[in-house]
Structures are given as C-alpha cells and as structure tokens.
C-alpha positions, 0 to 999 in steps of 0.5 A: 645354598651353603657356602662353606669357605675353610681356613687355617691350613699351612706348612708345620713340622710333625708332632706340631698343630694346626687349627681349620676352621670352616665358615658357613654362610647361605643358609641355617647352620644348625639344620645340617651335620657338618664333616671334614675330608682329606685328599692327599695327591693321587688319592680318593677324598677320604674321611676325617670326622663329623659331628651333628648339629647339637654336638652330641654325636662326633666319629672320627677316622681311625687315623686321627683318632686321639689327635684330631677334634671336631667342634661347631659354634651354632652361634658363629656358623663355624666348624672347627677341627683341631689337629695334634700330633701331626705326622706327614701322611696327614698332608693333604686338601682338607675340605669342610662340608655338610650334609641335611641330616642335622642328627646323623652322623655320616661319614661318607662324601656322597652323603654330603651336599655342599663342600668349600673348596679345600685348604692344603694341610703341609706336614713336613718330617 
C-alpha cells in the first residue's frame, strides 16, 4: 500500500508562490502516475495536473494552465507542484495521489487509488 504525505502548503498573498511537495512511501513510485487535486469548501475535488512515470507526459486544468508545474524525482519518491502567480480561488486542500497506470495521463479522481490526506493552500487578495 502507497502512502502519500503532501507539504508546503501555507497562507501567501496573490501574485506570490508556493511550493507542494508529496512524498510517497510503501510501495515502487515509478509504477504509478501521480496527480494533484483541489477542493476549496463547498466545492467537488477537482482536477489540477498530472504526470506519468517517466515525465514525458503532464496535463494541466485550464485553470493553472502557465502558472502551475508538475514535476516527480523517481529517485526521492517525490511529487512536486510549483505554483506561480496565485490568485484567491486558488485557496483550497490540495491533495497528492496516484494512480496504477505508470504511462497514462488521468485526469479524474476515480481514476486514482491512493490520496495523502490534503495540505490547505490560503491565497489571500
């Protein structure tokens, strides 16, 4: 079983950046393809990017398009999304998971199997 335990979430003005990362232990990192979600409050958990194993594929949420990046260290086990730019509707639990399709890119939650329990992204205006 995956464990996934995110960091780096915290309380920034908008235009300013912060830095998640997500730390996968229990199991082999590179056989899964790994996505970060959002929720804000009252909200369904939406989409935010992605990326396969190998780091040859990403996909983004229009959203965070040009400001956001997703990037992975197969070596450390670790996720990372950077996060430029930000504006107050980006406030929400971002969450890391993964899914067993090392390849493919997937960009809905049912797709993925296991999820860390969520770091709270503050944007204030």
């Amino acid at each position: 079983q995956v464990q996934l335990v995110e960091s780096g979430g915290g309380l920034v003005q908008a235009g300013g950046s912060l830095r998640l990362s997500c730390a996968a232990s229990g199991g082999t990192f590179s056989r899964y393809g790994m996505g970060w979600f959002r929720q804000a409050p009252g909200k369904e958990r939406e989409f935010v990017a992605c990326i396969n194993w190998i780091s040859t594929s990403t996909s983004y949420a229009d959203s965070v398009k040009g400001r956001f990046a997703i990037s992975r260290d197969n070596a450390k086990n670790t996720v990372t999304l950077q996060m430029n730019s930000l504006k107050p509707e980006d406030t929400a639990v971002y969450y890391c998971a993964s899914h067993p399709s090392p390849l493919r890119i997937a960009t809905t939650a049912n797709e993925y199997t296991y999820w860390g329990q969520g770091t709270q992204v503050t944007v204030s205006s």
